[in-house]
C-alpha positions, 0 to 999 in steps of 0.5 A: 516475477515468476520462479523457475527452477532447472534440472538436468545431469547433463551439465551442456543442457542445463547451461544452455536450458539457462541462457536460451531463453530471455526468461524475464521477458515471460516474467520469470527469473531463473530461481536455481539449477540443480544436476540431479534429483536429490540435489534439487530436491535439497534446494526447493524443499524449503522455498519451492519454485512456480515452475520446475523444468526437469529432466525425466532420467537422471541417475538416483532420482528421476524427474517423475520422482522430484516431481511426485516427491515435491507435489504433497509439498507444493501443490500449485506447483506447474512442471515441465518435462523434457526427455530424449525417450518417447516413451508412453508409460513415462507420459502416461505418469506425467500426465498423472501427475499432471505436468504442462508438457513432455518435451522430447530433446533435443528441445524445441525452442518454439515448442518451449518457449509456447509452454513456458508462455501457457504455463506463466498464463496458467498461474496468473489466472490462478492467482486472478480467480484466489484472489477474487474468490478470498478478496471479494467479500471483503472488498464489498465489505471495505467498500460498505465500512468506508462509506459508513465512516465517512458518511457517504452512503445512504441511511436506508441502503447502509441498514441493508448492507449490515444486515447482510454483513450481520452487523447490529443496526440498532445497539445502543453503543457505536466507537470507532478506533484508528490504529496507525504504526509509526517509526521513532526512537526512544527520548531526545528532544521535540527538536530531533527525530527521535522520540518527541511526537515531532520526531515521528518519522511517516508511518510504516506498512500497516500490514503488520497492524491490520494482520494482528488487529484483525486477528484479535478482532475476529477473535473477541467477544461481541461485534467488531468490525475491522477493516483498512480506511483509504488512509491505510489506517486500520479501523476498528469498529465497536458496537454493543448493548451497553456503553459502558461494559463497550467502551471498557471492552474495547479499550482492552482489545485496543490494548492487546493489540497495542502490546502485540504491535510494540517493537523496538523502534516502532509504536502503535498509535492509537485513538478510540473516538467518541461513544455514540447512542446509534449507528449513524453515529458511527461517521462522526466518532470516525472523525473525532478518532481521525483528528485525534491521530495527530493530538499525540504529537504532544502526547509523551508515551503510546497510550490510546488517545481518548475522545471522552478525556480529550473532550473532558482536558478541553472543558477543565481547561476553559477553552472552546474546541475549533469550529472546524467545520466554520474553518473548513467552509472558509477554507473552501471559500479560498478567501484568504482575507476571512481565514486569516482573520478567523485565525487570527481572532482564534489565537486572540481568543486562546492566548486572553484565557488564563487558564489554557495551556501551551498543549492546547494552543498547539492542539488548535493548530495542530487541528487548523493544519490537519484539516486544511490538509484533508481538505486539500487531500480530498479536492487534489491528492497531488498537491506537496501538502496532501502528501507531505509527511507529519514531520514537514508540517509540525517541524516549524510548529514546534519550534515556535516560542510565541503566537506570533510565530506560531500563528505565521507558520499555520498561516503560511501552510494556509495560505499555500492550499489556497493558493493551490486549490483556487488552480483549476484541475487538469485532466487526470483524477486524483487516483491516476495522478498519484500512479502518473507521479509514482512512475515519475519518481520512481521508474528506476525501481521495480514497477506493479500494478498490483502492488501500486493497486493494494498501496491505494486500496484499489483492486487492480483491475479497476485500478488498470481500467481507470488507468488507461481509460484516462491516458490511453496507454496501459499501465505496462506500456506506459511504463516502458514509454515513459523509460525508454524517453529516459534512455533516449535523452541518457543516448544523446546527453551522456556516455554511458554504456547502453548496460549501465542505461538499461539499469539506470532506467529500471531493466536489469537485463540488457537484451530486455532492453534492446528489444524494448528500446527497439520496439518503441523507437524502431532502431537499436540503441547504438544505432539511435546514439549515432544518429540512425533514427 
């Protein structure tokens, strides 16, 4: 929403300038209001306001003055003048100081509300063209660091895309590094939600963790890319002319950032895959640094979770890493027969070594339930098990006192994704879907495509595009329909006020409401509740 800021010493002005309008309709919330210039000077030196309507004489201060003591301050700032004096000298100033309009009083609603509409225009297409000058680069080089870390792009084409990106292509030394902030306290048992790797609640914004790991990154010697995965993991890639001095340098930044990022209450996780000897390399120590995110569920503390001693703990110990890759075709055969067997004989096999340790057999099933969710995550992003948290699948896990019981819980989790993947697909894909259930779950709350946009790491025009190309709604109308449904049924099956409806469904203001609830059904709520529909 837009901020407006009002200013007029004429205090019936300024009362009707605030309630004349439905201001919200042009999505602006009426931010403040002020009598006199140095009044509003005092209340938007700080905070500032996207659009400052203003009286032009007003005693101490007038509106030209606010203005051109505000510009140095606020330079994007759009103004909107109103006068009861057509006075050319006053206009010639505006126009200098380069206000959207001159409005004599008394005010022409139609003329206002025109202005009112240009200027909200104005700032959406200038907000639109910032953000597609800064985002555009690293759009195409997110789009080229996925691809690369997931191994979907072609050889030649990625030897392209570095060299434009002027990333070394042939360094000896390639790592890549997870970064995930998680919310827990500090103790308690694996039993609570405080502490223990399976009492980490889901992680939090990763906003915070990819401002300060690209911060040092960019500030670091040597080559390192970082960038956010469609998880909304922070990645960090690692490239160098020496493993070993590589290796060493970035567990250091790895720590560095550790220790900006700690807080009370909040820990860093963070893993670093293995070395690799060439860039094509870079693909499989993404996927050991990935898998590796859920070994600190049965890690103590917030160290940075190594590939080289997790790899070095596995082979001391004497036993074999899952073959997740036999696993994962399993799985995608969806016969549940050979996948229980295979657990069934991994489990066998764990529990006849004298030498293995319980943090291993947790590990490997750990590593079954990881991978059975990014399957099911990659083939249909809507099902419980895609989008459960951490705690949902490793709580049962942890609690287990033998095999047995560990064994049935991996097998229950299995057993649900084959059962759901073996459901044909319904018409929507997999991104469209996750919007369809965001506004299902959460119509009450404020509602942004560019926001639901950014969460999937999507721009927002494509992501707009897409969805109205597969519902045949945009994303705005969708939304309305989809509340004012809501409504309809809350009119017939309850007594509810049509205000306490209004909010209830997601619209703060009532007569925002009104003329939604009439656009789409052709009555008036009141009328719709008597039967006039």
């Amino acid at each position: 929403m837009r901020r407006l800021f009002i200013v007029d010493d004429e205090p019936f002005i300024l009362e009707g300038l605030s309630t004349v309008i439905d201001w919200e309709e042009f999505g602006i919330t009426l931010s403040g209001k002020a009598a006199s210039g140095p009044e509003a000077f005092e209340a938007l030196r700080h905070t500032g306001a996207d659009i400052l309507m203003t009286d032009i004489m007003m005693p101490e201060m007038s509106g030209l003055e606010l203005i051109g003591k505000l510009k140095p301050l606020f330079p994007d700032m759009k103004y909107i003048v109103l006068s009861g004096y057509n006075e050319f000298e006053y206009v010639k100033e505006g126009m200098r100081l380069g206000i959207e309009n001159y409005l004599l009083k008394p005010v022409n609603i139609k003329e206002l509300t025109e202005t009112v509409a240009s200027t909200v225009q104005k700032l959406e297409n200038a907000d639109r063209q910032a953000f597609v000058r800064q985002s555009e680069l690293d759009i195409l080089r997110d789009n080229v660091m996925n691809r690369w870390v997931t191994g979907k792009i072609d050889p030649t084409e990625l030897k392209t895309r570095l060299q434009l990106l002027d990333i070394p292509a042939d360094n000896p030394f390639y790592a890549v590094a997870t970064i995930k902030l998680v919310a827990g306290g500090d103790g308690g048992s694996p039993e609570g939600d405080t502490g223990s790797a399976a009492g980490l609640r889901e992680p939090e914004d990763g906003n915070e963790a990819y401002r300060v790991s690209r911060a040092l990154a960019d500030g670091a010697a040597g080559n390192v890319c970082c960038f956010r995965d469609l998880d909304g993991d922070v990645i960090l890639i690692f490239t160098g002319p020496a493993p070993e001095a590589g290796q060493a340098e970035a567990l250091a930044l790895l720590d560095r950032i550790r220790q900006q990022l700690r807080k009370p209450g909040i820990q860093a996780l963070i893993t670093l895959g293995s070395a690799e000897s060439g860039y094509l390399g870079v693909s499989q120590s993404y996927d050991h640094a990935k898998r590796l995110q859920e070994y600190f569920l049965t890690n103590a503390g917030d160290d940075i979770i190594r590939y080289d001693r997790m790899a070095a703990a596995d082979a001391k110990a004497g036993s074999a890493a899952v073959d997740l890759l036999e696993y994962e075709q399993l799985l995608l055969a969806k016969d549940k027969r050979a996948v229980y067997a295979y657990i069934d004989k991994l489990f066998a096999d764990l529990q006849s070594m004298e030498t293995v340790s319980p943090a291993h057999i947790h590990n490997c099933a750990v590593d079954l339930i990881l991978c059975t969710k990014q399957v099911v995550r990659d083939n249909k992003l809507n099902h419980e098990l895609a989008t459960s948290g951490y705690k949902q699948l490793f709580t049962a896990l942890f609690k287990a006192h033998t095999i047995g019981q560990l064994v049935a819980h991996v097998k229950f989790i299995v057993g649900s994704a084959i059962d759901y993947l073996s459901v044909e697909d319904d018409e929507f894909s997999p991104v469209v879907k996750q919007v369809l259930r965001h506004i299902e779950t959460r119509y009450a709350e404020e509602l942004s495509l560019k926001t639901l946009a950014q969460s999937l790491n999507i721009h927002p025009f494509y992501l707009g595009q897409l969805f109205q190309k597969e519902t045949g709604k945009s994303f705005s109308d969708y939304v309305n329909s989809f509340r004012i449904k809501k409504a309809q049924k809350l009119l017939k099956t309850t007594a509810m006020k049509t205000s306490d409806i209004s909010r209830h469904i997601g619209y703060l203001e009532p007569g925002y409401f009104y003329k939604q609830f009439k656009k789409y059904t052709g009555v008036s709520p009141t009328e719709y509740r008597s039967g006039r529909s």
